[in-house]
Backbone as JSON, one array per atom type, in Angstrom:
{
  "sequence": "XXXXXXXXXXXXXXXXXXXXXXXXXXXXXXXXXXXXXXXXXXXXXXXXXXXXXXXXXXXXXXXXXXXXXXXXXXXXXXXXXXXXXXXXXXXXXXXXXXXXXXXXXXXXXXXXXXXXXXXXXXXXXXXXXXXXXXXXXXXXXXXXXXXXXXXXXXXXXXXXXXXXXXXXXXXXXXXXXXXXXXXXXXXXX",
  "N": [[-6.42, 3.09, 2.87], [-6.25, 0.31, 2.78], [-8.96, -0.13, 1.5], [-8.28, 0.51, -0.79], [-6.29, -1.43, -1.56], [-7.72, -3.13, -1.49], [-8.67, -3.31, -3.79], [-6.77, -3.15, -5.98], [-6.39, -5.93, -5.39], [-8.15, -7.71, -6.73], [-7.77, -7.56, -9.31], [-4.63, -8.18, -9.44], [-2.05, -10.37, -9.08], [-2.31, -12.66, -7.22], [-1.61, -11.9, -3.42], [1.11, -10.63, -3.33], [1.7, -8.31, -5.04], [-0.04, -6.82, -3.47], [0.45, -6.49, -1.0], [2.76, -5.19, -2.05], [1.6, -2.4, -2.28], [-0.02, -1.58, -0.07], [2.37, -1.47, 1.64], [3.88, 0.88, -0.16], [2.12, 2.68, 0.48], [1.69, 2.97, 3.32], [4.49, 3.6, 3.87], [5.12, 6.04, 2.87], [3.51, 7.55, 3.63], [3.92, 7.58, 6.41], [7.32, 8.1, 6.51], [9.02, 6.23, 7.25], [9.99, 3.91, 6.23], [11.21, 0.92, 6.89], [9.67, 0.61, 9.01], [7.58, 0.88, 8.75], [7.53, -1.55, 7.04], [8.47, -3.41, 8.67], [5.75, -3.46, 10.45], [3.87, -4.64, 8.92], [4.42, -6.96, 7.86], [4.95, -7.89, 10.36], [2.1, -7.51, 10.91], [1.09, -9.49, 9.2], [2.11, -11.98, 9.76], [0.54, -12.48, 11.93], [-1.68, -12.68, 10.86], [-1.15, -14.98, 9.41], [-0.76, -16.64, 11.73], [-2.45, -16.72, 13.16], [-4.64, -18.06, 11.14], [-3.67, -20.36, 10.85], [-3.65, -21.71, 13.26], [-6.39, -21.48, 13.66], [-7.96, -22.41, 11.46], [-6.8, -25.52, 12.1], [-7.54, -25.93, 14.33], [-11.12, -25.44, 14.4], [-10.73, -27.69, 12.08], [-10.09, -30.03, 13.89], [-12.18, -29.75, 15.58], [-14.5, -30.06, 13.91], [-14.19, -32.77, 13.09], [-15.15, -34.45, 15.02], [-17.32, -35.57, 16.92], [-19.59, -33.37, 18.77], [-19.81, -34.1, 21.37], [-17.33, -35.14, 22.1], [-15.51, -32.52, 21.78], [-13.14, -30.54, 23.24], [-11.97, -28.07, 25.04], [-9.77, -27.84, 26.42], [-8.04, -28.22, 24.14], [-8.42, -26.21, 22.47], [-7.68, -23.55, 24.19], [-5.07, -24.5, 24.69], [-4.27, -23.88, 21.58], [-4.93, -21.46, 21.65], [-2.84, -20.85, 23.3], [-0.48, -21.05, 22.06], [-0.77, -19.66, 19.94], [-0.52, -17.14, 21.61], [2.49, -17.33, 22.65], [3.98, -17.58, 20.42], [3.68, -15.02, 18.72], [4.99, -13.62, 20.87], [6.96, -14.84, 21.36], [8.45, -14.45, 18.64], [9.45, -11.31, 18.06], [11.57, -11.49, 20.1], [13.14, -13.01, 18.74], [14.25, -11.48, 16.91], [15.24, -9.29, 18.02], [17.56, -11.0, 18.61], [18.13, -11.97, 16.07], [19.34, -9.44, 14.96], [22.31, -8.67, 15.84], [23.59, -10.75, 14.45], [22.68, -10.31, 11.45], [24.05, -8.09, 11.44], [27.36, -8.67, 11.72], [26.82, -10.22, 9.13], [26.73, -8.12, 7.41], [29.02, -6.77, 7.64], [31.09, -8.53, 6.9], [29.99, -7.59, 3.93], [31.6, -5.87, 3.06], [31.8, -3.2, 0.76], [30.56, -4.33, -1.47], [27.9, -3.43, -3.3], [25.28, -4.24, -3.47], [24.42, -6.27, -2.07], [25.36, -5.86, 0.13], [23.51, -3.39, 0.91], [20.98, -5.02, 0.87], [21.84, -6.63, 3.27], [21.82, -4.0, 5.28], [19.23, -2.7, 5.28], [17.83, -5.21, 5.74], [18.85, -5.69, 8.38], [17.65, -3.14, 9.81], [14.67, -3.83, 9.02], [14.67, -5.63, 11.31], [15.5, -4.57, 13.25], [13.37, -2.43, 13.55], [11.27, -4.58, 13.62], [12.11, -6.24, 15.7], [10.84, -4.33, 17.98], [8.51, -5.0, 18.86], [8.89, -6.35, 21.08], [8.34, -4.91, 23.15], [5.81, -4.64, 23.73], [3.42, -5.27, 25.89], [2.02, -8.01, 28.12], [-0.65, -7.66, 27.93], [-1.06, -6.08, 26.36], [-0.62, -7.93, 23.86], [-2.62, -9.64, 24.33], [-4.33, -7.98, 23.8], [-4.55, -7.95, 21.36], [-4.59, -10.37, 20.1], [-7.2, -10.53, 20.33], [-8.52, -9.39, 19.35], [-7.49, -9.77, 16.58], [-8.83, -12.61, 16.66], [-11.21, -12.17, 16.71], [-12.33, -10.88, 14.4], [-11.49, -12.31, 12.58], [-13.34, -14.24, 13.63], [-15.46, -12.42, 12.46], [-15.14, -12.29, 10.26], [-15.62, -15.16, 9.37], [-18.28, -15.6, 9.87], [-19.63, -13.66, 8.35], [-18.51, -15.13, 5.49], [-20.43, -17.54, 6.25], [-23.01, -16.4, 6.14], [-22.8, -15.85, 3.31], [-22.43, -18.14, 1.89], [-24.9, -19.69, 2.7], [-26.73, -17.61, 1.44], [-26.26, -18.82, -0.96], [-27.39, -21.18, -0.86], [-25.91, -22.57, 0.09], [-25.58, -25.36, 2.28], [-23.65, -25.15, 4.64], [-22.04, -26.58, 7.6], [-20.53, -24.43, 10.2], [-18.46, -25.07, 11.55], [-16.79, -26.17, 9.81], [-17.07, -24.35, 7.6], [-14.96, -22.96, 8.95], [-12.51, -24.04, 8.6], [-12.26, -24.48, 6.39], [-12.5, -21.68, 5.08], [-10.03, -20.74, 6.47], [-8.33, -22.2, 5.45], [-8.44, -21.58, 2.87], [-7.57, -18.56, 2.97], [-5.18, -19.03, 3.47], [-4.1, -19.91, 0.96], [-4.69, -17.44, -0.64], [-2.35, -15.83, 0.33], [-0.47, -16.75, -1.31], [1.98, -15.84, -3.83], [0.21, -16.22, -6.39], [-2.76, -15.75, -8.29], [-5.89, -16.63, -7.27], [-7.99, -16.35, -7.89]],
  "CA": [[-5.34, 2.33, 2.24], [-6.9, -1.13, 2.64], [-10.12, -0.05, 0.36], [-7.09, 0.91, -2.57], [-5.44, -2.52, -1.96], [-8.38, -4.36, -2.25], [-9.58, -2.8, -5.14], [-6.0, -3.71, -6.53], [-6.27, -6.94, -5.31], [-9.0, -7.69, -7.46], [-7.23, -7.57, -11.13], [-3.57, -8.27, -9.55], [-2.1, -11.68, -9.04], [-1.85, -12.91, -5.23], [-1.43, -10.42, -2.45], [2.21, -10.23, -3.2], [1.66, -6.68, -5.17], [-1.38, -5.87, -2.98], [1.19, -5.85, -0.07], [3.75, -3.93, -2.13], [0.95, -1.1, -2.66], [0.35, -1.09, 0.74], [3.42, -0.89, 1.99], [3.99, 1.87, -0.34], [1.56, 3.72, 1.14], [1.96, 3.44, 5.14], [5.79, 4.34, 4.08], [4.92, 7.03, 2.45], [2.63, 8.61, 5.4], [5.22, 7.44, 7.63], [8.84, 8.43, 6.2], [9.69, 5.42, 7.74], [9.95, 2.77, 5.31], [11.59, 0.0, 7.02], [9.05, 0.46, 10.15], [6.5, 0.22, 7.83], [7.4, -2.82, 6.05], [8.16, -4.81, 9.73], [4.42, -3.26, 10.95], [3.32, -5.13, 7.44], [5.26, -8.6, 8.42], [4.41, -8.25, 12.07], [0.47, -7.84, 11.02], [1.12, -10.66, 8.09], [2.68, -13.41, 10.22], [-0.2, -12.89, 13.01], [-2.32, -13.18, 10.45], [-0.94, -16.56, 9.17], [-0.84, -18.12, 12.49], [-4.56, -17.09, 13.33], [-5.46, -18.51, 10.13], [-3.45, -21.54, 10.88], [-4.26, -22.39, 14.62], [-7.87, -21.81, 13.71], [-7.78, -23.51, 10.6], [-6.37, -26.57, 12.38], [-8.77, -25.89, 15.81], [-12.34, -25.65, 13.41], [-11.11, -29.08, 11.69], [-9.92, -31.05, 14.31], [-13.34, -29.46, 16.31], [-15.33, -30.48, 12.86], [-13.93, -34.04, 12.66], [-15.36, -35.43, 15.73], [-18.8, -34.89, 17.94], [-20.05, -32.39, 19.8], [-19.47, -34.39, 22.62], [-16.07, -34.86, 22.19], [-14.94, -31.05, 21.92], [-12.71, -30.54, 23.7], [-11.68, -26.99, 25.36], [-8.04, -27.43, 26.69], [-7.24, -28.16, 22.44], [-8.84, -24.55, 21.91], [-6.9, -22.98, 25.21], [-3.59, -24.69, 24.06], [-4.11, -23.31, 20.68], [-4.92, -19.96, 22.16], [-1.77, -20.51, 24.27], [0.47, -20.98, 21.25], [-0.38, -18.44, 19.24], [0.11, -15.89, 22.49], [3.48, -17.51, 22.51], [4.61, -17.58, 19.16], [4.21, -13.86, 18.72], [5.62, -12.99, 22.13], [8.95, -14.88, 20.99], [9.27, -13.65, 17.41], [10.14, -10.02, 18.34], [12.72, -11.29, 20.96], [14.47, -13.75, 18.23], [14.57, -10.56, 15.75], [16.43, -9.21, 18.67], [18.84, -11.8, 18.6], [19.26, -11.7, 14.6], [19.88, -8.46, 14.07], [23.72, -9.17, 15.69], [24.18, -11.77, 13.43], [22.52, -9.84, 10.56], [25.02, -7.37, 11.71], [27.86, -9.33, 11.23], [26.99, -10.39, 7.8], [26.78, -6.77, 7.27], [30.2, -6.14, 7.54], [31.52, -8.9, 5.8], [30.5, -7.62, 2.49], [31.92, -3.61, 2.76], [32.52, -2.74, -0.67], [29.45, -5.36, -2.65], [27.08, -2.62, -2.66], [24.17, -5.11, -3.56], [24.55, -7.51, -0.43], [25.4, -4.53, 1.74], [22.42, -2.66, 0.64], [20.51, -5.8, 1.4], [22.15, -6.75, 4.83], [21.88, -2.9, 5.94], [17.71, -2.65, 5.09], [16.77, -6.52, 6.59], [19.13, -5.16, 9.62], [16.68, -2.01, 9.99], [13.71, -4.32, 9.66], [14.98, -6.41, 12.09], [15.09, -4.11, 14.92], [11.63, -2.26, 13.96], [10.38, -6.05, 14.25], [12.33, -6.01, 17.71], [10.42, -3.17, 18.61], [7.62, -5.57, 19.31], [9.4, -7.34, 22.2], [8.13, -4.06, 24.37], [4.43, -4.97, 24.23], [3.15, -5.78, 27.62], [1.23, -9.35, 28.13], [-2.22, -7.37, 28.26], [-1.11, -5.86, 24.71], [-0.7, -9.43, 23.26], [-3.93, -10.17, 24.72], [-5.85, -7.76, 22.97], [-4.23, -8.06, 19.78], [-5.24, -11.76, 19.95], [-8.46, -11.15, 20.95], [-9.02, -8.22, 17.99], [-7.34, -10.48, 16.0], [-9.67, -13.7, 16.66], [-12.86, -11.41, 16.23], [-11.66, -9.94, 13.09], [-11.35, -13.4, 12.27], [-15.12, -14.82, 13.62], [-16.48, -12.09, 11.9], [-15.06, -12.96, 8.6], [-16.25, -16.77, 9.58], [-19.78, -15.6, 10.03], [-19.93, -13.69, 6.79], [-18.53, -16.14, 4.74], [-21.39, -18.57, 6.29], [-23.97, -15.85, 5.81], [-22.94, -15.8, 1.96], [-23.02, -19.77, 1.91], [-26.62, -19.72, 3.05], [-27.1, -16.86, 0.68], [-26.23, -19.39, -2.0], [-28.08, -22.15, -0.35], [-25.24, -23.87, 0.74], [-25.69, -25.85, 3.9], [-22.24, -25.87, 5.23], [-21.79, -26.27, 8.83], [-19.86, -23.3, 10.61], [-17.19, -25.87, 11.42], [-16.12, -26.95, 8.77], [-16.66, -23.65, 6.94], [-13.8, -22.72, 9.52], [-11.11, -24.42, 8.36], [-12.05, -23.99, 4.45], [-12.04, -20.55, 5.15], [-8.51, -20.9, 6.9], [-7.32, -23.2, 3.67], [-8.5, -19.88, 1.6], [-6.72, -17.59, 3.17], [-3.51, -19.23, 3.03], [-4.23, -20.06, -0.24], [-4.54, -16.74, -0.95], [-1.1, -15.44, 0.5], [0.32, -17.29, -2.36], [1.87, -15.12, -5.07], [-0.48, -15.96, -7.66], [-4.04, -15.5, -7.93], [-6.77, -18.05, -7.61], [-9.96, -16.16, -8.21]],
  "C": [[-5.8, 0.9, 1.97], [-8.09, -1.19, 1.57], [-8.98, -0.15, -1.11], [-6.3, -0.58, -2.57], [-6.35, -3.44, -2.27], [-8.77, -4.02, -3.26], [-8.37, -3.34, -6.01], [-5.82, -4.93, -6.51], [-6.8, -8.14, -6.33], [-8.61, -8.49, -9.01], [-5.6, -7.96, -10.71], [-3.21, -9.56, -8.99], [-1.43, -11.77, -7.26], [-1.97, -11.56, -4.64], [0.34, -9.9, -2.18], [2.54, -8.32, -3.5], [0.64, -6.3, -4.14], [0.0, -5.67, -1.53], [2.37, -4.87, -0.45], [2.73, -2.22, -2.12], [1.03, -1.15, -1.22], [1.38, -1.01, 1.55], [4.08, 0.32, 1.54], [3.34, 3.05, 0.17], [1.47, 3.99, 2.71], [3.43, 4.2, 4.68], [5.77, 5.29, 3.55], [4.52, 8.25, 3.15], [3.63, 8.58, 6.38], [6.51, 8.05, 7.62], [9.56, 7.67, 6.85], [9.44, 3.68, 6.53], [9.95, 1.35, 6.01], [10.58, -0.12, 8.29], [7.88, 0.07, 9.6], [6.04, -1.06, 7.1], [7.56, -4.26, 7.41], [6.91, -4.87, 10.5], [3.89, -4.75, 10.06], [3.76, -6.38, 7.99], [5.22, -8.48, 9.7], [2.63, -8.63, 11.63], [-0.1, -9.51, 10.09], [1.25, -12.05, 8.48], [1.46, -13.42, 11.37], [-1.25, -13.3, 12.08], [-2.58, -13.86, 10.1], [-1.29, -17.38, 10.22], [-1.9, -18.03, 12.8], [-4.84, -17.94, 12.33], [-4.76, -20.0, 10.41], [-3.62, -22.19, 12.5], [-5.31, -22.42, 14.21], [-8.2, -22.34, 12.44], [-7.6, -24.94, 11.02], [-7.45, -26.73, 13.9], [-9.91, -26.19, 15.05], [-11.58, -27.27, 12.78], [-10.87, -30.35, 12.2], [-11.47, -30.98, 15.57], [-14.97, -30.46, 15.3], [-14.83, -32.22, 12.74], [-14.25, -34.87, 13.83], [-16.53, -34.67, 16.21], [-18.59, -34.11, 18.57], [-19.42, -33.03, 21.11], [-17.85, -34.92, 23.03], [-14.71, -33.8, 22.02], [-14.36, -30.8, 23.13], [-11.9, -28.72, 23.97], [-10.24, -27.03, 26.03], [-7.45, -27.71, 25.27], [-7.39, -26.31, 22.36], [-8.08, -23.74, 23.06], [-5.54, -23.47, 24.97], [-3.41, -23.82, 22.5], [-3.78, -21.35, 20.55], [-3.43, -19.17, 22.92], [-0.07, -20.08, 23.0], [0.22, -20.23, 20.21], [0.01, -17.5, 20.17], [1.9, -16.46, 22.33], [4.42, -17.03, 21.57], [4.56, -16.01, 18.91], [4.63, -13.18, 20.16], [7.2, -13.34, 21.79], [9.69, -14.24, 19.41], [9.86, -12.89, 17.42], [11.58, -10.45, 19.1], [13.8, -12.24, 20.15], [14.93, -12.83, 17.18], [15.21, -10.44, 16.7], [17.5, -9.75, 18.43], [19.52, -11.84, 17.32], [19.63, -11.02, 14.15], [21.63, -8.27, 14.75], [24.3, -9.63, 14.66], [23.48, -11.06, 11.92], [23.67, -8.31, 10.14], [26.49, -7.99, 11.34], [28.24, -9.73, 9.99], [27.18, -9.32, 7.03], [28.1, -6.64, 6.48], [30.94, -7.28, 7.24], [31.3, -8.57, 4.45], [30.82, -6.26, 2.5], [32.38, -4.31, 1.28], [31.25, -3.6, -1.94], [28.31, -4.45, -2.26], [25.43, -3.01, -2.55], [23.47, -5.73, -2.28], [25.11, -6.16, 0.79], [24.42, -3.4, 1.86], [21.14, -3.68, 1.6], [20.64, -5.83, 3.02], [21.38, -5.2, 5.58], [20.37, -2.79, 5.8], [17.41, -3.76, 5.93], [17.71, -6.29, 7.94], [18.14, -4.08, 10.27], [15.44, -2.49, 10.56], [13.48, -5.19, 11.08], [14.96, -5.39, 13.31], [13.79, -3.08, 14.56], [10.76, -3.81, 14.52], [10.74, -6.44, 15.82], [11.2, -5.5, 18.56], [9.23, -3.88, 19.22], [7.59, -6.3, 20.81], [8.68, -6.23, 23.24], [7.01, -4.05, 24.49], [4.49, -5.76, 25.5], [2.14, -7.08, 27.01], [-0.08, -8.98, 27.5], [-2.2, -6.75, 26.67], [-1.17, -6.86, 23.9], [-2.17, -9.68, 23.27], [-4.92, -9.37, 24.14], [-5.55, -8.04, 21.88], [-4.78, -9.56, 19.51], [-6.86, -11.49, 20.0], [-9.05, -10.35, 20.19], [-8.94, -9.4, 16.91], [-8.16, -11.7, 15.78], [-11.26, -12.96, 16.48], [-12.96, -11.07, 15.24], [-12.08, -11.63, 12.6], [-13.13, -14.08, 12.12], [-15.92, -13.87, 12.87], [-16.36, -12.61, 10.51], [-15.59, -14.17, 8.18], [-17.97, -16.69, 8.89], [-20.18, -15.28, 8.74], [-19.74, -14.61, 5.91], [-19.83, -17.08, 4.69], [-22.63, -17.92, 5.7], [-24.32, -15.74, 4.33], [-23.13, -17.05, 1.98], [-24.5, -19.98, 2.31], [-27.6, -19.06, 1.82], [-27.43, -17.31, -0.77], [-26.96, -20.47, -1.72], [-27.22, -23.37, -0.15], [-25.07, -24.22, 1.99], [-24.28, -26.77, 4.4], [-21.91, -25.16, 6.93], [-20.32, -25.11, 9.17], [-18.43, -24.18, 10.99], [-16.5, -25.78, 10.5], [-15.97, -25.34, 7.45], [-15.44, -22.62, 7.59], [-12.71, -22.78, 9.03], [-11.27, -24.5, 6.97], [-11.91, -22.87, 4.34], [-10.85, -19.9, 5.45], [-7.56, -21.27, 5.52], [-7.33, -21.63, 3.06], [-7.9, -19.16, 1.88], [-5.25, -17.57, 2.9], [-3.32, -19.31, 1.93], [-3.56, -18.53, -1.16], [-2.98, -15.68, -0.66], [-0.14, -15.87, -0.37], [0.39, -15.95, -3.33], [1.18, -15.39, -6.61], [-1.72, -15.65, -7.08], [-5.18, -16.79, -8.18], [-8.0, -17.71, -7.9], [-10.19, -16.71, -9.84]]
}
């Protein structure tokens, strides 16, 4: 599925369609649509804040000496991304009440009650996350941040390839910029 989205990714603008294809296709395998699409926005938002803790770790690491690196910045950073997806799931909890709610103010607008009744659905598959254990967080971070250094390394390995001499720092957090970049609905290639 990921080979077919990047190949669409390619010729289509941003990764806004590349995530509708794949989402068409886990929900498809799945017969679960709406579990599918909060998997998709669970894997999407970890993937933002990696890219933005270590985006912001690599250039505040790159903007001063070696000898002023500092390892409780990179262990706080580490701390607040474990955080931040440990509480997301448990505040979907909390909005799918109140998404509930809005629900049933519109009976009869079959638009806005179509709506409400689907981002209610996603809302408790995205719950569903609250039941990972600590040690599940912890690998997903720690897949997640490798996933990540490897993509680092390549990138540098093509920069070399081109004969550009750009420190691994610094090609950190340009590589971070790019990514977010790229979550934009257009395309920048």
């Amino acid at each position: 599925i990921n080979l077919v989205v990047k190949f669409y990714s390619l010729v289509l603008p941003g990764t806004f369609v590349a995530s509708g294809i794949r989402w068409y296709r886990f929900s498809s395998a799945s017969n679960q649509p709406m579990s599918a699409l909060a998997a998709l926005t669970y894997s999407r938002l970890f993937n933002i804040f990696l890219s933005v803790f270590l985006g912001v770790g690599f250039w505040l690491m790159a903007s001063r000496s070696s000898t002023e690196f500092n390892i409780v910045q990179v262990g706080l950073m580490f701390v607040g991304i474990t955080l931040a997806m440990y509480v997301l799931p448990r505040l979907s909890a909390t909005a799918v009440g109140w998404v509930s709610k809005w629900e049933s103010r519109f009976q009869g607008k079959w638009l806005l009650e179509f709506i409400y009744r689907n981002l209610s659905k996603v809302m408790v598959s995205f719950a569903s996350y609250r039941d990972l254990t600590w040690w599940e967080y912890l690998r997903l971070i720690v897949f997640g941040l490798t996933s990540q250094m490897i993509s680092l390394y390549s990138y540098t390995l093509l920069a070399k390839a081109l004969h550009l001499e750009i420190p691994w720092m610094q090609m950190g957090w340009i590589r971070s910029f790019a990514l977010l970049a790229v979550y934009l609905p257009i395309n920048f290639s």
